[in-house]
C-alpha positions in Angstrom: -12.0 81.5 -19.1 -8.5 80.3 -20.4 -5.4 81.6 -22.2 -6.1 81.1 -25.9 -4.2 79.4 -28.7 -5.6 79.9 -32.0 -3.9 79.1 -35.3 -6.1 80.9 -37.5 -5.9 80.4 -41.4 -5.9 84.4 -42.2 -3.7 85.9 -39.0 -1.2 82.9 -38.4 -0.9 82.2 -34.7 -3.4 84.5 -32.3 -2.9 84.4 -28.8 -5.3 85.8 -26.1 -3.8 85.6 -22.4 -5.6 85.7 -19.4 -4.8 84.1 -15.8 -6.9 81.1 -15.3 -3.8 79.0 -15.2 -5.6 77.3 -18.3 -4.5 76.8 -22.2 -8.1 76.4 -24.8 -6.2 75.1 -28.1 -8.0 76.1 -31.8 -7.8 76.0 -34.6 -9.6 78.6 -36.6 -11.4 79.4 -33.7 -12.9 75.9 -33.0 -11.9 74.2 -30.0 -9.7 71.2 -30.2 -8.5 70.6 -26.7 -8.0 72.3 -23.2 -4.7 71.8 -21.0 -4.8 72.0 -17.1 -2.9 71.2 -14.6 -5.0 67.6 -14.4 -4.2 67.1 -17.9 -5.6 67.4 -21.2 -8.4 67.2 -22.1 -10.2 66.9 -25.7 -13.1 69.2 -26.8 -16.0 67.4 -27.8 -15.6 65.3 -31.1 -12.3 65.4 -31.2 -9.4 62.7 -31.0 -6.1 61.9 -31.8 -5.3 60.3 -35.6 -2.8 58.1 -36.2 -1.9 54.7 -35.0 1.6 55.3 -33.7 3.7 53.7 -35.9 6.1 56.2 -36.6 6.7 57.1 -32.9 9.9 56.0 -31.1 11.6 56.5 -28.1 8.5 56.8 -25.9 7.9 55.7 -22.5 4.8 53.7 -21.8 3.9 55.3 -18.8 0.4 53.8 -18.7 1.5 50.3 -18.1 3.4 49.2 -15.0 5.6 45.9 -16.0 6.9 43.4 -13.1 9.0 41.0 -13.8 9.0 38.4 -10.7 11.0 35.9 -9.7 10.6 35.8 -5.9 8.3 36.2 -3.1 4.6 35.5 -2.9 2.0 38.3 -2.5 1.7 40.9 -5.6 -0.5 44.0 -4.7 -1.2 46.4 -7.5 -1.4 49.6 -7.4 -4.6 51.6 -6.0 -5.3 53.6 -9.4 -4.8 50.3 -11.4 -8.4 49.2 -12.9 -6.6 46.2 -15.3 -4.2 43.7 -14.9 -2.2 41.2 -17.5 -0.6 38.4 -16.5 1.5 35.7 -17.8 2.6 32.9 -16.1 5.8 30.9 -16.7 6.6 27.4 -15.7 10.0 26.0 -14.4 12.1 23.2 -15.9 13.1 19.9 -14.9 16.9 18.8 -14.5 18.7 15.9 -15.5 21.3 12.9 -14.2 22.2 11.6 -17.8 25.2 12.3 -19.5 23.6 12.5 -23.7 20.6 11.2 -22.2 16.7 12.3 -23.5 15.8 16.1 -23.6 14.3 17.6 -20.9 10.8 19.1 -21.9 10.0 22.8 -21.8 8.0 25.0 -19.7 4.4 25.4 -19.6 2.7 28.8 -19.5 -0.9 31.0 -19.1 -1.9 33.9 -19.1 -5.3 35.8 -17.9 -6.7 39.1 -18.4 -8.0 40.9 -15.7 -10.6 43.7 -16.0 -12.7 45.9 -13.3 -12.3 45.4 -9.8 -8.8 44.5 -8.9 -8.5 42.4 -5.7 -6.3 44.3 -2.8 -3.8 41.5 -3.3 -2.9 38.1 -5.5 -0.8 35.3 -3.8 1.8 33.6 -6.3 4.4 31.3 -6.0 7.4 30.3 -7.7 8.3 27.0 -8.8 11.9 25.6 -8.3 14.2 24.4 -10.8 14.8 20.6 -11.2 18.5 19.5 -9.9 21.2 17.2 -11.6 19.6 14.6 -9.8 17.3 14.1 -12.9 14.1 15.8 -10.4 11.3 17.7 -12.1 10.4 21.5 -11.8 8.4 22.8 -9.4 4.9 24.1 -10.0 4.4 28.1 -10.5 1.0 29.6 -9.6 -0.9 33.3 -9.7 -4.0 33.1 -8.3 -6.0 30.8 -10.6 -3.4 29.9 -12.5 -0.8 26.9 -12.3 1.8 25.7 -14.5 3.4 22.5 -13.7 7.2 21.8 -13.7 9.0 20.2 -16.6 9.6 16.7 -16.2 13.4 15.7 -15.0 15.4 13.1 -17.0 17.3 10.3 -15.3 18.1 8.3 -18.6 17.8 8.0 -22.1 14.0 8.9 -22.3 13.3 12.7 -23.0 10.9 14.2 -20.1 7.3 15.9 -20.4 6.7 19.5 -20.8 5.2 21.7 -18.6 1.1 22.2 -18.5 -0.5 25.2 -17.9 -4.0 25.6 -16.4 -6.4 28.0 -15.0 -5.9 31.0 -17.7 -8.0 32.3 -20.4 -5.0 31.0 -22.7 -2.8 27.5 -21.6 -0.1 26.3 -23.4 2.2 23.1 -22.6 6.1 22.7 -23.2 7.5 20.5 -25.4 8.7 17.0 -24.8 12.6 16.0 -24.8 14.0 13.9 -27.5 15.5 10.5 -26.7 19.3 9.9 -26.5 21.0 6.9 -26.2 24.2 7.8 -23.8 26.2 8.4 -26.9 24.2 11.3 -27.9 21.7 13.1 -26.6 17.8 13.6 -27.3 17.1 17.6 -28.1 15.5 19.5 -25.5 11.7 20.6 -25.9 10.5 24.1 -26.6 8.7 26.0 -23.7 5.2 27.1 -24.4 4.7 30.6 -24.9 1.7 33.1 -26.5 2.7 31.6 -29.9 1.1 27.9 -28.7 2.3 24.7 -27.3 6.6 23.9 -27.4 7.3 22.2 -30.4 9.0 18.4 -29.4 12.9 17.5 -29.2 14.4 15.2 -31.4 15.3 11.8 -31.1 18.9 11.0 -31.2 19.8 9.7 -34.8 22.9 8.4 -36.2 25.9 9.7 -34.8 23.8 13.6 -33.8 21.8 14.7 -31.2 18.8 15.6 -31.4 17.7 19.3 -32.5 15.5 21.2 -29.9 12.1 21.9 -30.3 10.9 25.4 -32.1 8.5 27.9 -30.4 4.6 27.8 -31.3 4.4 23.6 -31.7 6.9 22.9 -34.5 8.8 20.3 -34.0 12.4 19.8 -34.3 13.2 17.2 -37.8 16.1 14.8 -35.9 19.3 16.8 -35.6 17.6 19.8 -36.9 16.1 22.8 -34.5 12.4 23.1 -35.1 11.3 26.9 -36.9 10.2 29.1 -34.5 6.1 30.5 -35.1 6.3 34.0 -36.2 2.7 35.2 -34.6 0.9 34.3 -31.2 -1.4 31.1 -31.3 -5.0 32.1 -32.3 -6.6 31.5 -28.8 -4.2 33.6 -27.2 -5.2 36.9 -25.7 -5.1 39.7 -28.1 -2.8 42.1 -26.6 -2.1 45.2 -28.6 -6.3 45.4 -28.8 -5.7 44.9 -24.4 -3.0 47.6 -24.7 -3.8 50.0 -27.2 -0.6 49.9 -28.7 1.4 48.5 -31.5 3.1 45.4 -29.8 5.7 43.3 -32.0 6.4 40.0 -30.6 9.0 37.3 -32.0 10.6 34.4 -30.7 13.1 32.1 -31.5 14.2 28.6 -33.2 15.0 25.9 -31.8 19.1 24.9 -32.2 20.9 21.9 -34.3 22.8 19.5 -32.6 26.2 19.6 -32.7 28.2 16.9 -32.2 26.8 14.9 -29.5 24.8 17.2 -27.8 21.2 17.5 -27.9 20.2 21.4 -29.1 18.6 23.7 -27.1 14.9 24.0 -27.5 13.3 27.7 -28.7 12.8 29.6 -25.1 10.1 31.8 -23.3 13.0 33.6 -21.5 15.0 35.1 -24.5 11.8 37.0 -26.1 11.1 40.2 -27.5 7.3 40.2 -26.5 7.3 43.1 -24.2 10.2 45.7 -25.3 7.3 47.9 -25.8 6.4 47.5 -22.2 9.7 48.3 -20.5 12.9 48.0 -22.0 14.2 46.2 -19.3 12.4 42.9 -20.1 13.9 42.3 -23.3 15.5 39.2 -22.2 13.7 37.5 -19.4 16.9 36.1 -18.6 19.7 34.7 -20.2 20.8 31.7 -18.8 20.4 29.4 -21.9 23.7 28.8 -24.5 23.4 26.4 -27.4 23.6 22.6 -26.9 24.1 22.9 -23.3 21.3 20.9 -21.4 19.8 23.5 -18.8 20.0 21.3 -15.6 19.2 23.1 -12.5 19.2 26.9 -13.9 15.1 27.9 -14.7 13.4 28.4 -11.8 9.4 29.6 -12.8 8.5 33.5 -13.4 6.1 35.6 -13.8 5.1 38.8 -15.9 3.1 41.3 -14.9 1.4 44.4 -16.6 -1.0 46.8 -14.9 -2.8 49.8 -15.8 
């Protein structure tokens, strides 16, 4: 038996109370669903309706979202059947004053469904230094994304490549400078695609930095940022069940002799859905200020 709920459409609101520690919820004396203390649980042919949209303020206490920087064993959690994650390369440094850009970071991702292993063994790759060295290589498992190439003169570096995921993206390459001015940085790689390329130095401007999802900065000019994940990326409001809005950003116009700042995977609003705490990665970028020495790999993880 079970306390009763039952909005009925002649006597309003009927309620029959016993002591099961049970609630049976109708409606016109049909059963729609049954809470107990496990949960609740839907009567047969019945389901929620509505996609969500108009729902704010709500915790997504299905998912569990790490954000890691450090260390190198993650263990999920023992209830945990599925697993996102998304893998994000370092970037190289550089020795030249308005040298070439410095490319962006790679990236992959991998869905992971079933049987979880007890443990996954990661590590994270180093920033390059302003000795013009390249990043270091971050790894999850299968997957490995290279470091960004360093820059030691006028010659923009490679991006990033990732490898091993059901989705890999490479950065951007760095535009050329000529000491004067400086190439534009490339975009990293993200779920929109590939990082579009810095420009070359032109004229008396730097180069414009490279715009998320494979569009290329137009010489001093920041490349547009892609407004939707590539196509071969994983689908991941079908993966999550939930509305997720993702966005990321353009690359930035020279100004005056610097190279601009190519579109980045670390200032993102991919996973606000998640956890409100990743909104930013991090935020160690500022316009038209080469990043020498300051992004280190990282690595997202959702489970559920």
């Amino acid at each position: 038996m079970a306390s009763i709920i039952n909005a009925d459409t002649t006597n309003g609101v009927i309620i029959t109370s016993d002591t099961s520690g049970e609630i049976k919820l109708q409606s016109s004396g049909t059963d729609i669903a049954t809470v107990t203390s496990t949960g609740i649980a839907l009567a047969s042919g019945k389901g929620f309706s509505g996609d969500g949209s108009s729902l704010t303020g709500i915790a997504s206490g299905a998912f569990t979202t790490h954000l890691i920087q450090s260390g190198t064993t993650f263990t999920p959690k023992s209830t945990s059947t599925k697993m996102y994650v998304g893998v994000y390369g370092s970037l190289g440094g550089t020795s030249a004053s308005y040298g070439g850009g410095i490319g962006g970071s790679g990236f992959s991702e991998k869905y992971y469904n079933g049987s979880l292993a007890s443990s996954y063994s990661y590590s994270i790759g180093a920033a390059g230094t302003s000795s013009g060295t390249a990043g270091g290589t971050t790894t999850f498992d299968v997957m490995s994304v290279t470091g960004g190439g360093g820059v030691t003169g006028n010659t923009g570096s490679s991006g990033g490549v990732g490898a091993g995921g059901d989705f890999n993206a490479t950065g951007g390459t760095g535009g050329s400078g000529n000491g004067s001015y400086a190439g534009g940085n490339g975009a990293d790689a993200t779920r929109a695609g590939n990082g579009g390329n810095g420009g070359n130095q032109t004229g008396s401007a730097g180069g414009g930095g490279g715009g998320a999802g494979g569009n290329n900065a137009s010489g001093s000019t920041g490349g547009t940022a892609a407004t939707s994940p590539d196509a071969s990326a994983l689908d991941l409001a079908t993966l999550f069940d939930i509305q997720l809005l993702e966005s990321w950003i353009d690359g930035y116009t020279s100004t005056n002799n610097r190279g601009g700042y190519g579109s980045s995977a670390r200032i993102s609003t991919s996973w606000t859905i998640l956890n409100n705490n990743i909104t930013n990665y991090r935020s160690v970028a500022q316009n038209n200020i080469p990043r020498d020495g300051q992004d280190s790999g990282f690595i997202i993880v959702v489970e559920w």
